[in-house]
N, C-alpha and C positions, 0 to 999 in steps of 0.2 A: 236167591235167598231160600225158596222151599227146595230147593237141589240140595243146596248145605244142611240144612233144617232132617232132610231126609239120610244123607248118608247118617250124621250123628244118632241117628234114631236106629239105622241098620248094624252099627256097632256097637250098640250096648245088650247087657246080658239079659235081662229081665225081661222075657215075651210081653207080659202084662203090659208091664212099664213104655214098652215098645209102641205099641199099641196107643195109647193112650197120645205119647210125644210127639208119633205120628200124625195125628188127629187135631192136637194141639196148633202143631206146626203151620201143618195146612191151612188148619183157622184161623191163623195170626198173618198167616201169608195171603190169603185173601184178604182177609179184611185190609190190610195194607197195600194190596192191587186196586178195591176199590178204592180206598183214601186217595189214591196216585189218580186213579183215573177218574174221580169227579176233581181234584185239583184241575187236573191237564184240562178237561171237558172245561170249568168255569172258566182257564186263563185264553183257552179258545173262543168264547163265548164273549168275551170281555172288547170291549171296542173303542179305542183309543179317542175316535171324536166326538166319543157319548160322553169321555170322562168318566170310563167305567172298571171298578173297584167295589169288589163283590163282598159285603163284612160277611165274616160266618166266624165271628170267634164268639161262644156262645156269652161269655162273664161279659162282651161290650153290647150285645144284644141285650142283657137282660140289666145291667147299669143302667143303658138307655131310656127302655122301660122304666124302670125304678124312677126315672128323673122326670117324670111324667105329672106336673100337679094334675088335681085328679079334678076332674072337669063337672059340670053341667050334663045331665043326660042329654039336653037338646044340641050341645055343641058336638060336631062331627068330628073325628080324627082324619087329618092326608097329610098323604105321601107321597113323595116327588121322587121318582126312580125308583119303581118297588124293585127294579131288577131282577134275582130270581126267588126275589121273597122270603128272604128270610126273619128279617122284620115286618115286613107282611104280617109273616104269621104270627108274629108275638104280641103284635097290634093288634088282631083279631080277637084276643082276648081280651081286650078294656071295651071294644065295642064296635060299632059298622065304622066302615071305613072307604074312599074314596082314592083309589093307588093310580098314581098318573104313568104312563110308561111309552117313552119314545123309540124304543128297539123292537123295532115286530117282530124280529125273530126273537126274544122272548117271550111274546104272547101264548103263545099254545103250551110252554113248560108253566104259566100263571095259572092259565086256564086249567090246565089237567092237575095244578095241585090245590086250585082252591076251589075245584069243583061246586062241590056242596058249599061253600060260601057266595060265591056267584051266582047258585040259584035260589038260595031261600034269600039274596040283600045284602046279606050281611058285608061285601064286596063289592062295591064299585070299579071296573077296572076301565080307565080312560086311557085310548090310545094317539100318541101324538104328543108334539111337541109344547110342554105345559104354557110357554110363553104366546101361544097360537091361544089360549085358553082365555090369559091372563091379561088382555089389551085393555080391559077398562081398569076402575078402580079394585072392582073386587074377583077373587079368583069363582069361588062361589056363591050359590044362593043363599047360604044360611053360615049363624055363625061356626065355624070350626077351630081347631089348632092345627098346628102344623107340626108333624115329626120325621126325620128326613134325612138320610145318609144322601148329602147332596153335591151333585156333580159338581169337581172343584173351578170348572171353566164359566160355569152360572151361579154358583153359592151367594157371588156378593150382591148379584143383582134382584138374584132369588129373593131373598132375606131383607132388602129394601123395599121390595114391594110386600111384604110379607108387616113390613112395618107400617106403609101407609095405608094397605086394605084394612076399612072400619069393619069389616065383619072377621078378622083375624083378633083372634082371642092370645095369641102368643105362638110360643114355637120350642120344640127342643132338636135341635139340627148341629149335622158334626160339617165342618168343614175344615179345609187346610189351618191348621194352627195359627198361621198368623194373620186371617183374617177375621176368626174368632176372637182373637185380642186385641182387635181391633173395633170390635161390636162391645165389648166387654170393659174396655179400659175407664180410667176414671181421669177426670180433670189434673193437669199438673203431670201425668205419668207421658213419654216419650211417644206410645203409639196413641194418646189420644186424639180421635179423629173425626172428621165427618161421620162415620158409621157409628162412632160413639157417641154422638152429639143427638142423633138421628134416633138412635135406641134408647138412650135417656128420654127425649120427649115423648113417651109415649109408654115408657114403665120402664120396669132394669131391667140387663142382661149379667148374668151369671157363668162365667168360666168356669163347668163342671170336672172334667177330666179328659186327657191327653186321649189316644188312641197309637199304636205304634202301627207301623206301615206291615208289621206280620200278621197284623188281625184280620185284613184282605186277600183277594184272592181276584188279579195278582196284584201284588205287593207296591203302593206310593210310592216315588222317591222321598217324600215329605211324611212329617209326623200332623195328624190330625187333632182335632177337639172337639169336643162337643160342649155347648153351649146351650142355656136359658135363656128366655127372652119372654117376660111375664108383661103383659099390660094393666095399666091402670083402667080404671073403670070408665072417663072420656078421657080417653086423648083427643089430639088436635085433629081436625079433620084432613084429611083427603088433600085438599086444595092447600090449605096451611102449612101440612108438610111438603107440598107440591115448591114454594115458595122458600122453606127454608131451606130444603134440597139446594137449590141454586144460589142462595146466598153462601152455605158450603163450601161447594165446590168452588168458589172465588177465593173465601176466609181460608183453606186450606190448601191451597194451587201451588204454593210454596212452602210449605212447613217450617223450615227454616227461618223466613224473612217475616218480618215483622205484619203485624195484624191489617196497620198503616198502608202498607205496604202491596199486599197482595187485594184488598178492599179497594183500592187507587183505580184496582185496573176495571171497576164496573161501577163505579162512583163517583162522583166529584169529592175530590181530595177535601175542601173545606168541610164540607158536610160528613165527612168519618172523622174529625176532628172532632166539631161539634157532638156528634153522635157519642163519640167513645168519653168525650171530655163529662157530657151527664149521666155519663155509667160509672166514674171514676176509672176509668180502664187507662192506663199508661200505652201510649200509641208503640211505647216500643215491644208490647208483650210479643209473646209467638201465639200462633193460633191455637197449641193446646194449652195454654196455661189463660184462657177464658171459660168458664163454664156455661153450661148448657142454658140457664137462664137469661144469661147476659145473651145469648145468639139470640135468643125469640125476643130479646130487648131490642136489639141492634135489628133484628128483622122489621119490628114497629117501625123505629125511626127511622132506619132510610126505607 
């Protein structure tokens, strides 16, 4: 391209002008050598069993932000995959923050660009595998939010415990699209599910906007989301959701087959009769056309 860029420059009339295009050239030609070569550098960098997909499109960076209700000074902000911190750094601006990160060969590209935030605090940067962290109820000592371009291979389980830790104040995190629509969905629609069921008790989740697989670096095969996920002031605790978790996973084991049906297989059949008969629930519903109330009903009674 600066080979082309140059002859054109050598054939025209105007020295000044010459001069000038030449200059031009060059500078667009680099700048566009660099563009190519942090591309190439991030897609090298990028590591298939971290689940890693680098955003750097600046308008979904700063959406993100945007979607950010604005918090408590004593609630923390983290981040699960700061990876080479690009939201990092945007995060930095509402206030300290705690960036979890499992690829050690990104550590020293963290360290040398948030210098001066890692040593005046303002930077937490914790290295390892966040689920090594995250064994008990709560991820950290104090309340926080959580905001998180989060690897698609952990997103769903992320986000579940994200829901039963009591010191989790909410979350704005992008994942695969149609997992996010399924945190998101509402009673009677086709993806609603355990993760919806799960999110409702405990505040709404909000389907903000799409992400296309060009925003990354390199590129999803899947179109992503980002999603809200605000709590009420108490939710159910720890142990509670611990309980309705596994009634769940039974009530929804089959989607398809009926409520009756799929409940049979960790109950005694009379007894979800009984149970659904003083909810008014029709034994032949499907699992999403019950709503969230009725599951912490039906969790009482059997």
């Amino acid at each position: 391209m600066l080979k082309s860029a140059f002859y054109q420059v050598v054939l025209s009339k105007n020295a000044k002008f010459n001069v000038f295009v030449l200059q031009l050239a060059i500078f667009k030609g680099v700048a566009i050598y660099k563009d190519i070569k942090a591309v190439t550098t991030k897609q090298s960098l990028a590591k298939k069993h971290f689940g890693q997909n680098f955003l750097e499109d600046e308008n979904v960076l700063n959406a993100i932000i945007q979607s950010i209700p604005k918090q408590n000074t004593d609630i923390e902000l983290i981040e699960i995959g700061a990876g080479l911190g690009d939201l990092t750094n945007k995060l930095l601006g509402l206030g300290n923050i705690t960036a979890y990160e499992v690829d050690k060969e990104l550590i020293p590209c963290l360290q040398e660009r948030f210098k001066d935030a890692l040593e005046y605090g303002r930077l937490s940067l914790v290295i390892g595998d966040v689920l090594e962290f995250w064994k008990g109820e709560s991820l950290h000592n104090r309340a926080y939010f959580l905001v998180s371009n989060l690897p698609y291979y952990i997103a769903t389980l992320l986000v579940i415990k994200t829901i039963k830790d009591p010191l989790s104040k909410g979350c704005v995190v992008m994942t695969q699209k149609e997992v996010a629509q399924k945190f998101c969905a509402q009673c009677g629609e086709s993806d609603f599910s355990a993760l919806s069921v799960l999110a409702q008790s405990v505040g709404e989740a909000t389907l903000l906007f799409d992400v296309p697989p060009s925003a990354f670096v390199p590129p999803p095969k899947v179109t992503s989301s980002v999603f809200l996920l605000q709590k009420v002031a108490n939710p159910p605790n720890f142990r509670d959701l611990e309980y309705l978790e596994s009634l769940l996973k039974v009530a929804f084991s089959a989607p398809r087959k009926t409520i009756l049906n799929n409940l049979s297989k960790a109950y005694p059949k009379q007894a979800i009769i009984d149970a659904l008969e003083s909810l008014q629930i029709t034994p032949s519903k499907r699992p999403h056309e019950i709503d969230t109330p009725n599951y912490h009903r039906l969790l009482k009674i059997l």
